[in-house]
C-alpha positions, 0 to 999 in steps of 0.5 A: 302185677302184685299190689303194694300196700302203704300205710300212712297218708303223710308226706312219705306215704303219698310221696312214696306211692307216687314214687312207686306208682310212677314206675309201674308198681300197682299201689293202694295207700290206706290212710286211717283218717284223711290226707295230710291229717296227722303230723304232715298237716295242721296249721302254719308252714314247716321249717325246710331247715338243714341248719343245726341238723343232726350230722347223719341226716345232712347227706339227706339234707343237701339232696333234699335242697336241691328238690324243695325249689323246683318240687311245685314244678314237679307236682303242678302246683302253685309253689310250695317252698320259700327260701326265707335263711334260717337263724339259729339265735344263741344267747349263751357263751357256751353254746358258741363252740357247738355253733363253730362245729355246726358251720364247719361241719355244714359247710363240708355237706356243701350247705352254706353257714356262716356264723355272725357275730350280734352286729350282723344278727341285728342286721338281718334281725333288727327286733331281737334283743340286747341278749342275743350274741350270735347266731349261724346263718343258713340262707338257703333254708326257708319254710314250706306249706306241709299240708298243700305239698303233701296233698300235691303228692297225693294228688300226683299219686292218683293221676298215676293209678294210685288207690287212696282209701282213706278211713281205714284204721290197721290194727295188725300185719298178717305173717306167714313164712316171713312175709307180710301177707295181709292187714287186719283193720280194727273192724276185723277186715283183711287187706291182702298183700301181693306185693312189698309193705310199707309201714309210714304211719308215724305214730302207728309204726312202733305197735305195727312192727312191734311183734318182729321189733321193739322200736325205742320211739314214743309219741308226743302231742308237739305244740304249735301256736299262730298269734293273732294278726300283728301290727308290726311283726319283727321276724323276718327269717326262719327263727332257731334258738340254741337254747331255748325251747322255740321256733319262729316263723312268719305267717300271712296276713302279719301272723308269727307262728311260734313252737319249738316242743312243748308238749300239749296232752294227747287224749287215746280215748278221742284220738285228739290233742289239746294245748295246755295253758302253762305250754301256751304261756311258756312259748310266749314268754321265750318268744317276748324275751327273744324279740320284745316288741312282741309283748303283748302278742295274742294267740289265735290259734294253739294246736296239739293235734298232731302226733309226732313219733320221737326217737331215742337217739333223735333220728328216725329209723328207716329200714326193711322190717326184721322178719318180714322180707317184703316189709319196709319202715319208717318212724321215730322223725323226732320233729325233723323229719319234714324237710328231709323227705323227698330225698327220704322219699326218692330214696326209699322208692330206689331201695324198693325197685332195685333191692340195694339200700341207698348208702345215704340211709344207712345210719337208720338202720334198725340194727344200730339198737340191736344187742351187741355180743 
């Protein structure tokens, strides 16, 4: 059988390998650094959250809900989600109609929300501050260990057959006749193709595809911080905030994990990222002012290291490459792209085996940027 070529050994390439390797596709996975390197790795558990989702990947959401609880049972593993409810804090009198619109709307994709009012937050919540007036409520979201799951994907790929050769850096895809027909790695090699591409690279996508299209993505070098041990640490569920740059989660051994998207600065020479003082100093002070007894926090950890692809209208674009007929694409996951992705996955590896895009996928389409006449 003709052997399939994916590029990136993130959460969706190893999921996809697997995916397709499983149903007797000949796969090789080529990853430029290791498994779990870039932004399906680095420290702390990411967020499995549909609340305050946008409208397009709720579908996407209410299928992927359903895998995360059983996912470790699937990938033999020791359990790799935690259903901790997610909160999303709202201090301002404005932000209260938007809220209202999210519970209806999110209760119509079958994932429970409810919106409470200060009293039942501080129920649930009893550390936030005077200032907090509401929040919506999602107890089925929780949190998940991205590095651990994405290794188990990787791990399942192999058991299947998968070729996984990491440090391999791809500078271009080879056309001839309108198929991906090889890869040129940046030592100047050839990788050929025999079967579909698929481009899962997330940072890399946009210069990968850019002969045959022009993706409104850029990268961003997101931080995350992990404080050092606290005595008494208040969040107790996956903390939002509605308009404040910050995310909450609680970590092991009384950790708080505290990001949201401020930015640290990336270096393209290195390849590597750093936090800047002024972020560190800023997520800090939003997570003080939202839950007080937290004056004084510590941190032990402040990582930028790990590229994030955003997108311009915040979803990502998940499509068949324009010009290439054996080539798929994924980018642009705007932050939110963790969660999503073993419905993403299972999805992407159905349009691939029988030729018909899922109508769940339909709104990542590259088309949606096209010119108009």
């Amino acid at each position: 059988m003709a052997r399939t070529i994916i590029v990136g050994g993130g959460v969706y390439g190893t999921a996809i390998a697997w995916g397709l390797a499983s149903r007797g596709v000949e796969v090789q996975l080529l990853e430029a650094q290791t498994v779990a390197s870039g932004a399906s790795g680095g420290p702390g558990r990411r967020g499995v959250r549909a609340n305050y989702r946008d409208h397009r990947e709720l579908p996407l959401m209410a299928r992927a809900r359903e895998i995360w609880p059983g996912l470790h049972e699937t990938l033999g593993t020791d359990p790799l989600f935690e259903r901790t409810g997610h909160l999303m804090l709202i201090e301002r009198e404005r932000d209260l109609a938007n809220a209202e619109a999210r519970v209806v709307l999110q209760n119509r994709h079958g994932i429970p929300t409810s919106m409470l009012p200060a009293a039942a937050v501080r129920d649930l919540e009893p550390g936030v501050a005077p200032s907090i007036i509401a929040a919506v409520h999602c107890p089925g979201d929780g949190v998940s260990d991205h590095t651990a799951t994405t290794k188990a994907f990787a791990a399942k790929a192999n058991e299947v057959g998968v070729d996984l050769r990491q440090g391999v850096r791809i500078a271009n895809v080879i056309e001839r006749n309108g198929r991906a027909v090889a890869l040129e790695t940046v030592e100047g090699d050839e990788i050929q193709i025999g079967g579909d591409l698929f481009l899962f690279a997330n940072s890399s996508v946009r210069d990968l595809v850019r002969p045959w299209a022009e993706l409104p993505t850029w990268n961003l070098a997101l931080q995350v911080l992990v404080s050092r041990p606290l005595a008494d640490n208040p969040v107790r569920h996956l903390i939002g905030h509605a308009s404040r740059t910050l995310s909450l989660k609680a970590e092991e051994g009384g950790r708080l994990m505290i990001s949201g998207g401020h930015l640290g600065h990336w270096d393209p020479e290195t390849r590597t990222g750093s936090a800047l003082p002024d972020a560190i100093k800023a997520n800090v002070a939003d997570a003080v002012a939202v839950y007080p007894s937290l004056a004084g926090l510590e941190v032990e950890v402040a990582d930028a290291n790990h590229l994030e692809a955003e997108s311009l209208d915040s979803i990502p674009t998940i499509d068949r490459v324009p010009g290439l007929s054996n080539a798929f694409m994924g980018c642009g996951w705007t932050g939110h792209g963790w969660a999503i992705a073993p419905a993403v996955a299972e999805l992407v590896t159905s349009w691939a085996l029988d030729g018909t895009r899922p109508q769940a996928l339909a709104p990542f389409g590259y088309a949606r940027f096209a010119t108009q006449s």
